[in-house]
C-alpha positions as CSV (number, residue, x, y, z in Angstrom):
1,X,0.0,0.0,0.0
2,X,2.8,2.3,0.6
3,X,3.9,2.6,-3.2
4,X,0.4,3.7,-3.5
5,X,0.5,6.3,-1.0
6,X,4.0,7.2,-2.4
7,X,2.7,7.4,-6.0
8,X,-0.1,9.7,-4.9
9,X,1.9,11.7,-2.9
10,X,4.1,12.7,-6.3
11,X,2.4,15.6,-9.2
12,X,3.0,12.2,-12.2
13,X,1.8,10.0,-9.9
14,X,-1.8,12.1,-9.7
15,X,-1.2,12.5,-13.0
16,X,-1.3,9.0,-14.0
17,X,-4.1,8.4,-11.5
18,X,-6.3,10.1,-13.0
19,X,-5.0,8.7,-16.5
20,X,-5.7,5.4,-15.1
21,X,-9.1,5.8,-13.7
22,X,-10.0,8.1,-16.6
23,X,-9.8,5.5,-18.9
24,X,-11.5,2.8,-17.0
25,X,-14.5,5.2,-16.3
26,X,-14.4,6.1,-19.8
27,X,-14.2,2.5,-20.6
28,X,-17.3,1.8,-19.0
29,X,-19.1,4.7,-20.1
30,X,-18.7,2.7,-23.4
31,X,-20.1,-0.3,-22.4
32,X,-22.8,1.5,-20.7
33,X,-23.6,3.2,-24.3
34,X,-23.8,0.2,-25.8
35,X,-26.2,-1.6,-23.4
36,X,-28.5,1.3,-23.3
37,X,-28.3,1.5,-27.0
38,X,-30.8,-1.5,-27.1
39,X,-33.9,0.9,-26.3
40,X,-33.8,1.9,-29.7
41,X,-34.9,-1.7,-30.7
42,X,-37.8,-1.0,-27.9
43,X,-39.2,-1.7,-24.1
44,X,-39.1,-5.3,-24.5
45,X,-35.3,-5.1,-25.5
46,X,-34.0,-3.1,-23.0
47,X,-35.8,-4.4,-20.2
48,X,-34.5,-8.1,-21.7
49,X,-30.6,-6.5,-21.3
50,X,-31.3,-4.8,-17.9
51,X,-32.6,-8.5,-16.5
52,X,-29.5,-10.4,-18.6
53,X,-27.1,-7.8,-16.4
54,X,-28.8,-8.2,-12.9
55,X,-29.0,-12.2,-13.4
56,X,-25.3,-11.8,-12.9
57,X,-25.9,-11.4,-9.1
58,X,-22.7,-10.8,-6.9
59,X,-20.7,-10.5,-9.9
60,X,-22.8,-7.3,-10.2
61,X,-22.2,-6.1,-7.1
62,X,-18.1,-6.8,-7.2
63,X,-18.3,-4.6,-10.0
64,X,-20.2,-1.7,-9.0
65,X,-18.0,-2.1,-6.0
66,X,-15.1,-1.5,-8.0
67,X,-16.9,1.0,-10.6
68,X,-17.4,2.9,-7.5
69,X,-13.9,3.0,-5.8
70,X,-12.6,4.0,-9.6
71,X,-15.3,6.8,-9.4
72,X,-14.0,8.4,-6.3
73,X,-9.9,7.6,-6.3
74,X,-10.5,9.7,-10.0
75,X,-12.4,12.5,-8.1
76,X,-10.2,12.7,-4.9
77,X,-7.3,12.9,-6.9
78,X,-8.6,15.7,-9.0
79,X,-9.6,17.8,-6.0
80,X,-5.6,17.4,-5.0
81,X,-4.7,18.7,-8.4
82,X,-7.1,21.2,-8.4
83,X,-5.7,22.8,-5.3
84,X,-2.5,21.9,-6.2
85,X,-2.4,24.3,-9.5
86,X,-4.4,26.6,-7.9
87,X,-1.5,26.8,-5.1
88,X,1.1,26.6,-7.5
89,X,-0.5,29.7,-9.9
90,X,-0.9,32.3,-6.8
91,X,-5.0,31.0,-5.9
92,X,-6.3,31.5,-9.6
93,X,-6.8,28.2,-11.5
94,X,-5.7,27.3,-14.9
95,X,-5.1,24.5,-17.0
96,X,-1.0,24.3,-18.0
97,X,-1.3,24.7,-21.6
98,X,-0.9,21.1,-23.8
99,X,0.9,20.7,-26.8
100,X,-2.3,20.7,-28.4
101,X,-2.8,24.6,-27.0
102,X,-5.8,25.5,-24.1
103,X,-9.7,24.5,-25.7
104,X,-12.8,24.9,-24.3
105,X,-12.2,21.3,-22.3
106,X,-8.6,22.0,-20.6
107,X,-10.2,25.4,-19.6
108,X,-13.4,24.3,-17.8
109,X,-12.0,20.5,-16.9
110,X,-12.6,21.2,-13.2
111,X,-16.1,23.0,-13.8
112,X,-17.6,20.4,-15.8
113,X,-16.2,17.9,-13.2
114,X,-18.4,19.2,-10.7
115,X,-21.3,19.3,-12.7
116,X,-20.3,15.8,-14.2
117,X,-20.3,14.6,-10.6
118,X,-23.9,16.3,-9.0
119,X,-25.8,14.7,-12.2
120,X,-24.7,11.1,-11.8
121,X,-25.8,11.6,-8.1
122,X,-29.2,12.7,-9.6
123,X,-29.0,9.8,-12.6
124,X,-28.0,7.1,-9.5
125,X,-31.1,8.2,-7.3
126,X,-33.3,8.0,-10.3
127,X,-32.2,4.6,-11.8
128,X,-30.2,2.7,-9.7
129,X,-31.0,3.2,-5.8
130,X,-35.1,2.3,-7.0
131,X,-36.8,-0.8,-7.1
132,X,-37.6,-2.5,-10.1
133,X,-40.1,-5.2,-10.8
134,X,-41.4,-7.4,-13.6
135,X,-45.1,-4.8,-13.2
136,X,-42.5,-1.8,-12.8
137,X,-39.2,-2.4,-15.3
138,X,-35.9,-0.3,-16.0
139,X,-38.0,0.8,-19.0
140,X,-40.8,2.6,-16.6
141,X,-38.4,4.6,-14.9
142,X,-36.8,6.2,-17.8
143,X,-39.5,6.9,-19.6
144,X,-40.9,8.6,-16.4
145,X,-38.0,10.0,-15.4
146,X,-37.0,10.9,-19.0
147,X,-40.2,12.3,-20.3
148,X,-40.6,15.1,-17.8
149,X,-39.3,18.2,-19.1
150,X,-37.2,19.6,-16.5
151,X,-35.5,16.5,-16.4
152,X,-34.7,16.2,-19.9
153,X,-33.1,19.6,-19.9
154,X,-31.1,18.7,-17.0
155,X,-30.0,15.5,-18.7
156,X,-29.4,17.4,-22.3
157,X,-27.2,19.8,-19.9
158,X,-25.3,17.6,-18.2
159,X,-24.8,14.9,-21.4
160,X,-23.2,18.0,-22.7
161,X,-20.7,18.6,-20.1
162,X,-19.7,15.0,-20.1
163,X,-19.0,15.4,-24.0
164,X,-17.2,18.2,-23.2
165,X,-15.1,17.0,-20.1
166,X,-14.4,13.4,-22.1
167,X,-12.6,15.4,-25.3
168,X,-10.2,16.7,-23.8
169,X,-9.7,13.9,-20.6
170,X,-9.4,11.2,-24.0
171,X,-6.3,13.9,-25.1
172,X,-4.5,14.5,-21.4
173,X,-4.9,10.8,-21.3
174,X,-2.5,10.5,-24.5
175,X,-0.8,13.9,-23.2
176,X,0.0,11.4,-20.5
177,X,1.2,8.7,-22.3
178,X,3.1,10.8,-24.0
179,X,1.8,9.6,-27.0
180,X,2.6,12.9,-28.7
181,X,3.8,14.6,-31.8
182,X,3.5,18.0,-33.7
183,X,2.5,16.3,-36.8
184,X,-0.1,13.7,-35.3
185,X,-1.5,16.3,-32.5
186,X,-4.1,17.5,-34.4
187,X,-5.4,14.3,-35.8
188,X,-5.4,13.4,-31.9
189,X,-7.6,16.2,-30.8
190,X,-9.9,14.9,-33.8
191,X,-10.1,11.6,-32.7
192,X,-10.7,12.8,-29.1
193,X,-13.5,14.9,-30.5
194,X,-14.7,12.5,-32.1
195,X,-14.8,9.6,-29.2
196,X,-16.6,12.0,-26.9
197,X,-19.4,13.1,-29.7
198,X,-19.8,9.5,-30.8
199,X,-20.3,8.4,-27.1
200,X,-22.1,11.7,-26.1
201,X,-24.8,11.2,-29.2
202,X,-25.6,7.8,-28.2
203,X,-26.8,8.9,-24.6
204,X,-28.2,12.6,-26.5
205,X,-30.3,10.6,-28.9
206,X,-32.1,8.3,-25.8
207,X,-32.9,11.6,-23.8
208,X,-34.3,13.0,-27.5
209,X,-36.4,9.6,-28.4
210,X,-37.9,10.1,-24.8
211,X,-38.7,13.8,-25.9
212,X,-40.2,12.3,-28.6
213,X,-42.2,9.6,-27.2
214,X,-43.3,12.2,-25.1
215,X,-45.0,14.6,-28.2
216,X,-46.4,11.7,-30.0
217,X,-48.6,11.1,-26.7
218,X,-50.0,14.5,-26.0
Protein backbone atom coordinates (compact mmCIF):
# COMPACT_ATOMS: atom_id res chain seq x y z
CA UNK A 1 0.00 0.00 0.00
CA UNK A 2 2.81 2.28 0.59
CA UNK A 3 3.87 2.60 -3.19
CA UNK A 4 0.42 3.72 -3.46
CA UNK A 5 0.45 6.31 -1.01
CA UNK A 6 3.98 7.19 -2.43
CA UNK A 7 2.66 7.45 -6.02
CA UNK A 8 -0.13 9.69 -4.92
CA UNK A 9 1.91 11.74 -2.86
CA UNK A 10 4.12 12.69 -6.30
CA UNK A 11 2.38 15.58 -9.18
CA UNK A 12 2.98 12.23 -12.17
CA UNK A 13 1.80 9.97 -9.94
CA UNK A 14 -1.82 12.07 -9.72
CA UNK A 15 -1.20 12.52 -12.99
CA UNK A 16 -1.32 9.01 -14.05
CA UNK A 17 -4.10 8.38 -11.47
CA UNK A 18 -6.25 10.10 -13.02
CA UNK A 19 -5.00 8.68 -16.48
CA UNK A 20 -5.72 5.42 -15.14
CA UNK A 21 -9.07 5.81 -13.75
CA UNK A 22 -10.03 8.12 -16.55
CA UNK A 23 -9.80 5.53 -18.90
CA UNK A 24 -11.49 2.81 -16.96
CA UNK A 25 -14.54 5.16 -16.33
CA UNK A 26 -14.36 6.11 -19.75
CA UNK A 27 -14.19 2.49 -20.61
CA UNK A 28 -17.31 1.77 -19.00
CA UNK A 29 -19.09 4.70 -20.13
CA UNK A 30 -18.68 2.69 -23.42
CA UNK A 31 -20.12 -0.33 -22.36
CA UNK A 32 -22.79 1.48 -20.71
CA UNK A 33 -23.58 3.22 -24.26
CA UNK A 34 -23.75 0.16 -25.78
CA UNK A 35 -26.17 -1.62 -23.37
CA UNK A 36 -28.46 1.33 -23.29
CA UNK A 37 -28.35 1.48 -27.00
CA UNK A 38 -30.79 -1.50 -27.14
CA UNK A 39 -33.87 0.90 -26.32
CA UNK A 40 -33.84 1.93 -29.66
CA UNK A 41 -34.92 -1.74 -30.74
CA UNK A 42 -37.77 -0.96 -27.91
CA UNK A 43 -39.17 -1.73 -24.08
CA UNK A 44 -39.10 -5.26 -24.47
CA UNK A 45 -35.27 -5.10 -25.53
CA UNK A 46 -34.02 -3.10 -23.04
CA UNK A 47 -35.76 -4.44 -20.25
CA UNK A 48 -34.52 -8.13 -21.70
CA UNK A 49 -30.65 -6.45 -21.31
CA UNK A 50 -31.26 -4.82 -17.86
CA UNK A 51 -32.62 -8.49 -16.51
CA UNK A 52 -29.52 -10.43 -18.56
CA UNK A 53 -27.15 -7.82 -16.43
CA UNK A 54 -28.82 -8.20 -12.94
CA UNK A 55 -29.05 -12.23 -13.38
CA UNK A 56 -25.28 -11.77 -12.95
CA UNK A 57 -25.89 -11.38 -9.10
CA UNK A 58 -22.74 -10.79 -6.89
CA UNK A 59 -20.74 -10.50 -9.94
CA UNK A 60 -22.83 -7.35 -10.21
CA UNK A 61 -22.16 -6.08 -7.05
CA UNK A 62 -18.14 -6.79 -7.15
CA UNK A 63 -18.34 -4.64 -10.02
CA UNK A 64 -20.18 -1.71 -8.98
CA UNK A 65 -18.00 -2.09 -6.05
CA UNK A 66 -15.09 -1.49 -7.95
CA UNK A 67 -16.88 0.98 -10.64
CA UNK A 68 -17.45 2.95 -7.48
CA UNK A 69 -13.90 3.05 -5.76
CA UNK A 70 -12.57 4.00 -9.59
CA UNK A 71 -15.31 6.82 -9.40
CA UNK A 72 -14.00 8.38 -6.30
CA UNK A 73 -9.89 7.63 -6.33
CA UNK A 74 -10.54 9.66 -10.03
CA UNK A 75 -12.44 12.54 -8.06
CA UNK A 76 -10.24 12.73 -4.95
CA UNK A 77 -7.32 12.88 -6.91
CA UNK A 78 -8.55 15.72 -9.02
CA UNK A 79 -9.56 17.85 -6.02
CA UNK A 80 -5.59 17.37 -5.01
CA UNK A 81 -4.67 18.66 -8.36
CA UNK A 82 -7.09 21.20 -8.35
CA UNK A 83 -5.75 22.82 -5.29
CA UNK A 84 -2.54 21.85 -6.20
CA UNK A 85 -2.35 24.33 -9.51
CA UNK A 86 -4.36 26.62 -7.88
CA UNK A 87 -1.55 26.80 -5.11
CA UNK A 88 1.12 26.59 -7.46
CA UNK A 89 -0.53 29.70 -9.86
CA UNK A 90 -0.95 32.34 -6.81
CA UNK A 91 -5.03 31.05 -5.95
CA UNK A 92 -6.31 31.46 -9.63
CA UNK A 93 -6.79 28.19 -11.50
CA UNK A 94 -5.66 27.33 -14.93
CA UNK A 95 -5.09 24.47 -16.97
CA UNK A 96 -1.04 24.28 -17.97
CA UNK A 97 -1.28 24.70 -21.64
CA UNK A 98 -0.91 21.13 -23.82
CA UNK A 99 0.89 20.70 -26.77
CA UNK A 100 -2.27 20.72 -28.39
CA UNK A 101 -2.79 24.61 -26.97
CA UNK A 102 -5.82 25.51 -24.15
CA UNK A 103 -9.67 24.46 -25.73
CA UNK A 104 -12.76 24.91 -24.25
CA UNK A 105 -12.21 21.29 -22.33
CA UNK A 106 -8.62 22.04 -20.57
CA UNK A 107 -10.16 25.40 -19.57
CA UNK A 108 -13.45 24.33 -17.79
CA UNK A 109 -11.98 20.47 -16.89
CA UNK A 110 -12.62 21.16 -13.15
CA UNK A 111 -16.15 22.99 -13.85
CA UNK A 112 -17.55 20.35 -15.77
CA UNK A 113 -16.22 17.90 -13.19
CA UNK A 114 -18.41 19.24 -10.70
CA UNK A 115 -21.30 19.33 -12.73
CA UNK A 116 -20.33 15.81 -14.21
CA UNK A 117 -20.31 14.63 -10.60
CA UNK A 118 -23.93 16.28 -8.99
CA UNK A 119 -25.78 14.72 -12.20
CA UNK A 120 -24.73 11.13 -11.83
CA UNK A 121 -25.77 11.62 -8.14
CA UNK A 122 -29.21 12.68 -9.57
CA UNK A 123 -28.96 9.85 -12.63
CA UNK A 124 -28.01 7.10 -9.49
CA UNK A 125 -31.13 8.17 -7.35
CA UNK A 126 -33.27 8.02 -10.34
CA UNK A 127 -32.17 4.57 -11.85
CA UNK A 128 -30.19 2.71 -9.65
CA UNK A 129 -31.01 3.16 -5.76
CA UNK A 130 -35.08 2.28 -7.03
CA UNK A 131 -36.82 -0.75 -7.07
CA UNK A 132 -37.62 -2.50 -10.14
CA UNK A 133 -40.05 -5.17 -10.75
CA UNK A 134 -41.41 -7.38 -13.57
CA UNK A 135 -45.11 -4.77 -13.18
CA UNK A 136 -42.53 -1.75 -12.77
CA UNK A 137 -39.18 -2.44 -15.33
CA UNK A 138 -35.88 -0.35 -15.99
CA UNK A 139 -37.96 0.85 -19.00
CA UNK A 140 -40.76 2.64 -16.62
CA UNK A 141 -38.36 4.63 -14.88
CA UNK A 142 -36.77 6.21 -17.85
CA UNK A 143 -39.52 6.92 -19.63
CA UNK A 144 -40.91 8.58 -16.38
CA UNK A 145 -38.02 10.02 -15.44
CA UNK A 146 -37.04 10.94 -19.00
CA UNK A 147 -40.21 12.28 -20.33
CA UNK A 148 -40.56 15.14 -17.77
CA UNK A 149 -39.34 18.15 -19.12
CA UNK A 150 -37.18 19.57 -16.53
CA UNK A 151 -35.53 16.47 -16.45
CA UNK A 152 -34.67 16.22 -19.91
CA UNK A 153 -33.12 19.59 -19.91
CA UNK A 154 -31.06 18.72 -16.98
CA UNK A 155 -29.99 15.54 -18.66
CA UNK A 156 -29.36 17.42 -22.30
CA UNK A 157 -27.21 19.85 -19.87
CA UNK A 158 -25.33 17.56 -18.18
CA UNK A 159 -24.75 14.90 -21.39
CA UNK A 160 -23.18 17.97 -22.68
CA UNK A 161 -20.72 18.57 -20.11
CA UNK A 162 -19.72 14.97 -20.07
CA UNK A 163 -19.01 15.38 -24.04
CA UNK A 164 -17.18 18.20 -23.23
CA UNK A 165 -15.10 17.01 -20.06
CA UNK A 166 -14.36 13.40 -22.13
CA UNK A 167 -12.63 15.35 -25.30
CA UNK A 168 -10.22 16.73 -23.76
CA UNK A 169 -9.67 13.85 -20.64
CA UNK A 170 -9.36 11.24 -24.00
CA UNK A 171 -6.34 13.94 -25.06
CA UNK A 172 -4.47 14.50 -21.44
CA UNK A 173 -4.92 10.81 -21.33
CA UNK A 174 -2.54 10.48 -24.49
CA UNK A 175 -0.79 13.87 -23.19
CA UNK A 176 0.00 11.42 -20.54
CA UNK A 177 1.20 8.74 -22.25
CA UNK A 178 3.11 10.75 -24.03
CA UNK A 179 1.76 9.64 -27.04
CA UNK A 180 2.62 12.87 -28.72
CA UNK A 181 3.84 14.62 -31.79
CA UNK A 182 3.45 18.04 -33.65
CA UNK A 183 2.47 16.26 -36.85
CA UNK A 184 -0.08 13.74 -35.29
CA UNK A 185 -1.51 16.29 -32.46
CA UNK A 186 -4.07 17.49 -34.37
CA UNK A 187 -5.43 14.33 -35.83
CA UNK A 188 -5.40 13.42 -31.93
CA UNK A 189 -7.58 16.25 -30.76
CA UNK A 190 -9.92 14.94 -33.83
CA UNK A 191 -10.14 11.65 -32.65
CA UNK A 192 -10.69 12.76 -29.07
CA UNK A 193 -13.52 14.89 -30.46
CA UNK A 194 -14.72 12.48 -32.11
CA UNK A 195 -14.75 9.56 -29.19
CA UNK A 196 -16.55 12.00 -26.88
CA UNK A 197 -19.35 13.08 -29.73
CA UNK A 198 -19.82 9.54 -30.82
CA UNK A 199 -20.28 8.37 -27.07
CA UNK A 200 -22.07 11.73 -26.11
CA UNK A 201 -24.85 11.16 -29.22
CA UNK A 202 -25.61 7.83 -28.22
CA UNK A 203 -26.79 8.89 -24.61
CA UNK A 204 -28.23 12.61 -26.46
CA UNK A 205 -30.31 10.55 -28.87
CA UNK A 206 -32.09 8.35 -25.75
CA UNK A 207 -32.88 11.57 -23.84
CA UNK A 208 -34.30 12.97 -27.54
CA UNK A 209 -36.43 9.59 -28.42
CA UNK A 210 -37.93 10.15 -24.85
CA UNK A 211 -38.74 13.77 -25.90
CA UNK A 212 -40.25 12.27 -28.63
CA UNK A 213 -42.23 9.62 -27.20
CA UNK A 214 -43.35 12.16 -25.14
CA UNK A 215 -44.96 14.56 -28.19
CA UNK A 216 -46.38 11.69 -30.03
CA UNK A 217 -48.59 11.14 -26.69
CA UNK A 218 -50.00 14.53 -26.05
Amino acid sequence: MSWFIQTFKSSLGKKYIMAITGFLLGSFLVVHAIGNSTIFWGREAFNSYAHHLHSLGIFVTFFEIGLYTIFFLHVITAIYLFFENRKARGGKYEMQTNAGGRTWGSRTMPYTGVVIFLFIMIHMANFHFVEKTEVVTISDFVTKVLTNPAYTLLYLIGLSMLLLHLSHGFWSLLQTLGISHPKYDEPLRVVAWAVAAIMGAIYILITLLMVISRTQLL
